[in-house]
N, C-alpha and C positions, 0 to 999 in steps of 0.2 A: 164797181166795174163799169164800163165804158162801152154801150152796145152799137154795134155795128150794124149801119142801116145798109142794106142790103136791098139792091133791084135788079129785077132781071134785065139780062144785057150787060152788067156790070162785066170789067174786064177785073180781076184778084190777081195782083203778085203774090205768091205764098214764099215764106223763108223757104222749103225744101224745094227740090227741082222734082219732077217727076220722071221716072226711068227715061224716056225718051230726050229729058235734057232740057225740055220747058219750065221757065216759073209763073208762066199765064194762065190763067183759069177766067170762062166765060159765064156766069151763072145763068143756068136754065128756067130754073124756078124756085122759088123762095118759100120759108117756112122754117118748120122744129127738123125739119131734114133735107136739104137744100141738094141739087140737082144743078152738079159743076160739069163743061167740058174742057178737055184739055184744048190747047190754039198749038199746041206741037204735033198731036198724033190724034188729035179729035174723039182720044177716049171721050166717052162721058161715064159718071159714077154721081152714086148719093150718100151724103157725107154729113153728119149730125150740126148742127148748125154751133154749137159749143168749141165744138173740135175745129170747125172751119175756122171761125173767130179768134181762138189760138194760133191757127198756122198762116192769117193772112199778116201780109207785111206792111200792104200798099193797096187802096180799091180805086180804080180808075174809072170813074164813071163813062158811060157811054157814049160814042159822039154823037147818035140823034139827041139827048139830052140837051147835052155842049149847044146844039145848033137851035135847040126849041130856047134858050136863056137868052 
């Protein structure tokens, strides 16, 4: 299995949308239970890091990142 490195600030496309119709998730902070917001309605919720890994599609690193390479 294929582990997903994961930072905060990261942007997640997940396969499913979220009720409000977003597939973007911001990751808050990292670990065995990870602390996502949504970028559609700025839920935020904490989500097993297993489970996230499964639902993610696509991880978009972050532009300060992008701009410190």
């Amino acid at each position: 299995m294929n582990v997903i490195r994961y930072r905060v600030n990261d942007i997640l496309e997940l396969k499913k949308e979220h009720p409000c119709g977003s597939k973007q998730f911001k990751v808050l902070r990292v670990g065995g239970v990870m602390r996502i917001v949504c970028l559609g309605c700025s839920r935020d919720m904490d989500i097993d890091r297993l489970k996230l890994e499964k639902a993610t599609k696509k991880v978009i690193s972050s532009e300060e990142e992008k701009k410190g390479e």
